[in-house]
N, C-alpha and C positions, 0 to 999 in steps of 0.2 A: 095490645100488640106493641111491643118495643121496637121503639125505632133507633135504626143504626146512628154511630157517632157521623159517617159522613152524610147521611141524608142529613142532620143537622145543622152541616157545615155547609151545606144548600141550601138551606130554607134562610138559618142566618145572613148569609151571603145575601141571598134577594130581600129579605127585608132591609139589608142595609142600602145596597141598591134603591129600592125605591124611596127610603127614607132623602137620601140623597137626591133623585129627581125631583121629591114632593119638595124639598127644602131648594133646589134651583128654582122651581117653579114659583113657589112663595117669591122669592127675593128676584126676581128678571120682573116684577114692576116696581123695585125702587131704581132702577137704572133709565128709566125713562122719569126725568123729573120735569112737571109742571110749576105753574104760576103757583100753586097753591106752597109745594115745597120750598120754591124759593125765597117768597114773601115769609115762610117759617126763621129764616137767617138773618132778616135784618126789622131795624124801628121801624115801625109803621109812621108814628110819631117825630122822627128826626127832621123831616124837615118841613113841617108846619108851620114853624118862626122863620124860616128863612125869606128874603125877598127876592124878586126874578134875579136881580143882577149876581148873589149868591147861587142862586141853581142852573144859571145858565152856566158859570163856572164850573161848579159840583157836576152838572151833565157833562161835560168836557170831561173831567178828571174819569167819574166812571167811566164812559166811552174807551175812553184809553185803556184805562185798564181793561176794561172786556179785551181788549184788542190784543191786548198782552198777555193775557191769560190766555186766550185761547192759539197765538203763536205759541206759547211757552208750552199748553199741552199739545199742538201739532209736531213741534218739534221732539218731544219725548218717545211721542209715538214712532220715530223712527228709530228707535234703537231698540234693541233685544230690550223685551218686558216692557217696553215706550208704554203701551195700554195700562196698564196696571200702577207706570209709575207715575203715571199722568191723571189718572182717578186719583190716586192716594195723595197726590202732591196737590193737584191746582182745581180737582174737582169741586170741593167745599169753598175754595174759595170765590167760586166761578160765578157757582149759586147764591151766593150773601151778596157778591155784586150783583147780580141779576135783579135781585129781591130789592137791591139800595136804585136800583135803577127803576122799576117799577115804581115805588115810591117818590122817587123825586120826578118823576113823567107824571104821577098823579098831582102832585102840590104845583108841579109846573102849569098845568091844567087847570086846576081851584083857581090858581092866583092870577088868571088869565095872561101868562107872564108870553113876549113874542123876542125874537131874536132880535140881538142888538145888531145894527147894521155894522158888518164889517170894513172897517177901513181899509183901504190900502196902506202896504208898509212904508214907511216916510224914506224914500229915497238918502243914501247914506250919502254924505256930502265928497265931493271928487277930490282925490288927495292934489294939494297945490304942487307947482315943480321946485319951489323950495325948499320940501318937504321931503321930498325924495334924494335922498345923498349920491351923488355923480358916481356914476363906476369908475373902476380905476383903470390908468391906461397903460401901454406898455411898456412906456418910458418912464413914467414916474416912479422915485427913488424910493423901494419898498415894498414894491410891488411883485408880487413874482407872474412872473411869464404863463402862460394858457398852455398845459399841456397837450392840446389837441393837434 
């Protein structure tokens, strides 16, 4: 029994159709990324040599930057295609940090390393009144006058 050219331009239709739902389907669980993924992005090894006083800094520096990575893709997110430009731009990057932060929280851990006590900022010293040069007044010669 021959079949028509348009019932083929049906059947094709739907198996591309599904081919398309089976390939979303596939790929909507690389968009939830775990520990596993992200630890793929960076040394595992990198910071085994280092000592607390290096990783308490390095934890600061990641921190931040998580912090800025994920400003930078909230802020994308607000513009026409924000989603898209915000996976393609700062996605990969998000996750290598992620991945360097696990790691350094694990060597932080090994090395039983604790937070250095935070000082207070050393108060800046009060400018002397020597120091500060006199306004000028309305009399004196050179001076121009306050337009107020």
């Amino acid at each position: 029994m021959p079949v028509s050219s348009s019932h083929r331009r049906r059947i094709s239709r739907a198996v591309g159709v599904l081919a398309l739902l089976a390939a979303g389907a596939g790929l909507s669980g690389c968009a939830s990324v775990g520990d596993n993924m992200s630890t793929a992005f960076a040394d595992p090894a990198k910071y085994d040599l280092y000592e607390c006083k290096q990783l308490e800094t390095e934890r600061a520096r990641i921190t931040g930057r998580k912090a800025e990575l994920n400003g930078l893709m909230a802020k994308a997110e607000t513009g026409v295609g924000g989603s898209v430009v915000s996976e393609l731009a700062y996605r990969n990057e998000l996750i290598a940090v992620q991945g360097q932060s696990k790691f350094a929280e694990e060597a932080w851990r090994r090395n039983k390393c604790q937070e250095s006590p935070q000082s207070p900022p050393e108060p800046k010293p009060a400018a002397s009144a020597a120091a500060i040069p006199p306004a000028p007044s309305a009399g004196v010669k050179g001076s121009r006058p306050s337009s107020r």
